[in-house]
N, C-alpha and C positions, 0 to 999 in steps of 0.2 A: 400438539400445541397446547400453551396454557392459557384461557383470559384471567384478568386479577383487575380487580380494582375497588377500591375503599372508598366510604363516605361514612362522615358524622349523623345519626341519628337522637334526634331528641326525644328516648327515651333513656329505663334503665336496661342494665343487659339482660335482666331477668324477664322483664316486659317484653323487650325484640327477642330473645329467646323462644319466648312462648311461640310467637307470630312464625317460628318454623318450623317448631314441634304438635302445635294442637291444631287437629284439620280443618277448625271450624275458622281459627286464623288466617292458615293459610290459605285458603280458598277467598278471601278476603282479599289478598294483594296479589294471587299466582293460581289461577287452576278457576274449575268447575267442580272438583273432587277432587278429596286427598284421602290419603289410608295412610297414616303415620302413626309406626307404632319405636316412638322412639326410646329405643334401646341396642346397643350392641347384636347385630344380626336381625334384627327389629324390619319389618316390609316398610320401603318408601314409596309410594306410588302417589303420583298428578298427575292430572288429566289437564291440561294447560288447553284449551282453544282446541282440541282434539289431535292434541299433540298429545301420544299414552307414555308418559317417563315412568321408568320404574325401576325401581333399583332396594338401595339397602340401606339401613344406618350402620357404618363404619366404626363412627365413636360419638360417645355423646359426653358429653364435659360439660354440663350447666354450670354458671349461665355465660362458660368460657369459650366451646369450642364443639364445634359440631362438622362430623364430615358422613356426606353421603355418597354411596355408588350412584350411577345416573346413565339412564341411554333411555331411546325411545324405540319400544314394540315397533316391528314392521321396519325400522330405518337399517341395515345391512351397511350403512358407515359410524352408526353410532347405537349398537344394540344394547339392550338393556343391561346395566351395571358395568357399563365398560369403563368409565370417564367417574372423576371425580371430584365432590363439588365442597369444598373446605370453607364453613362460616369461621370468623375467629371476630370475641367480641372484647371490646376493650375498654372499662369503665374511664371515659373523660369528659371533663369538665360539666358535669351533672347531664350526661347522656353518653352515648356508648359509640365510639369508631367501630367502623364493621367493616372487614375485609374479607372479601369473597376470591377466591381462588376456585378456578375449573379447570383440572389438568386431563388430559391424554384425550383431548379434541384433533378430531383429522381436520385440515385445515378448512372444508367447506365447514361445518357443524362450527368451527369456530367464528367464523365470518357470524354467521346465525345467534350463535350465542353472546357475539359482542354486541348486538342490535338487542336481544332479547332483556338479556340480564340487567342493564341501565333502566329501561323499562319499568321493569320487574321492583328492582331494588326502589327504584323512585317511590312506586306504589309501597310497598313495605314501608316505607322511610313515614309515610304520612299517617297511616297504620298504625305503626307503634308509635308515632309521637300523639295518637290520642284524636286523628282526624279519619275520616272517612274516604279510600280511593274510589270509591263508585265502581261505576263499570268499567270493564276492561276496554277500552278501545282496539285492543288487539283482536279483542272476539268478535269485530265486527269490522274491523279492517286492519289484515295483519300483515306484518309488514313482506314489501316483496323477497 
């Protein structure tokens, strides 16, 4: 199964670009830890709420287009680098359309990951537009 879904961010693509490639960002709107070493076969690991993903970079296209491998250590329906999580960013109207695509989800992991991802991007979305998401609320009550 695949989730997908787009929203407008009020930044530049270069700016929300960074926010998925540099860990001190990402750990910012997604994680407790990130190891991003982005490049072509480059290691992706977040530590999300003690949720351990860990995967790869796929392709990296600044500040156009970014896909990573994705699965979570210890999960035996969705293990590490099985599933794959496609940014595509789009410069309009003086901030950037973001569309996130996650294909090869077995249907439980997708259910999870339509709850998650919304979440997730919201926080990103306030992030790059030059605001602070604070704390996760997930890390402290996450969802059933």
């Amino acid at each position: 199964m695949a989730y997908s879904t787009s929203l407008f961010v009020e930044a530049a693509p270069d700016d929300l670009f960074d926010c998925l490639v540099v860990p001190e960002l990402m750990v910012r709107w997604m994680g407790e830890r990130a190891l991003l070493q982005a490049e072509k076969g480059g290691r992706f690991e977040v530590d999300i709420n003690g949720v351990l993903i860990r995967g790869e970079f796929v392709e990296v296209e600044r500040p156009k287009r970014l896909v990573v491998s994705w699965g979570q250590l210890g999960n035996h329906a969705l293990p590490p680098g099985t599933s794959r999580v496609t940014f595509e960013l789009v410069a309009e109207g003086g901030g950037t359309m973001l569309t996130l695509t996650h294909d090869g989800l077995p249907e439980a992991e997708a259910k999870k990951h339509a709850i998650g991802w919304p979440h997730f991007l919201g926080r990103l979305a306030v992030l790059a537009g030059g605001g602070d998401p604070g704390r996760d609320p997930f890390a402290d009550s996450p969802p059933p």
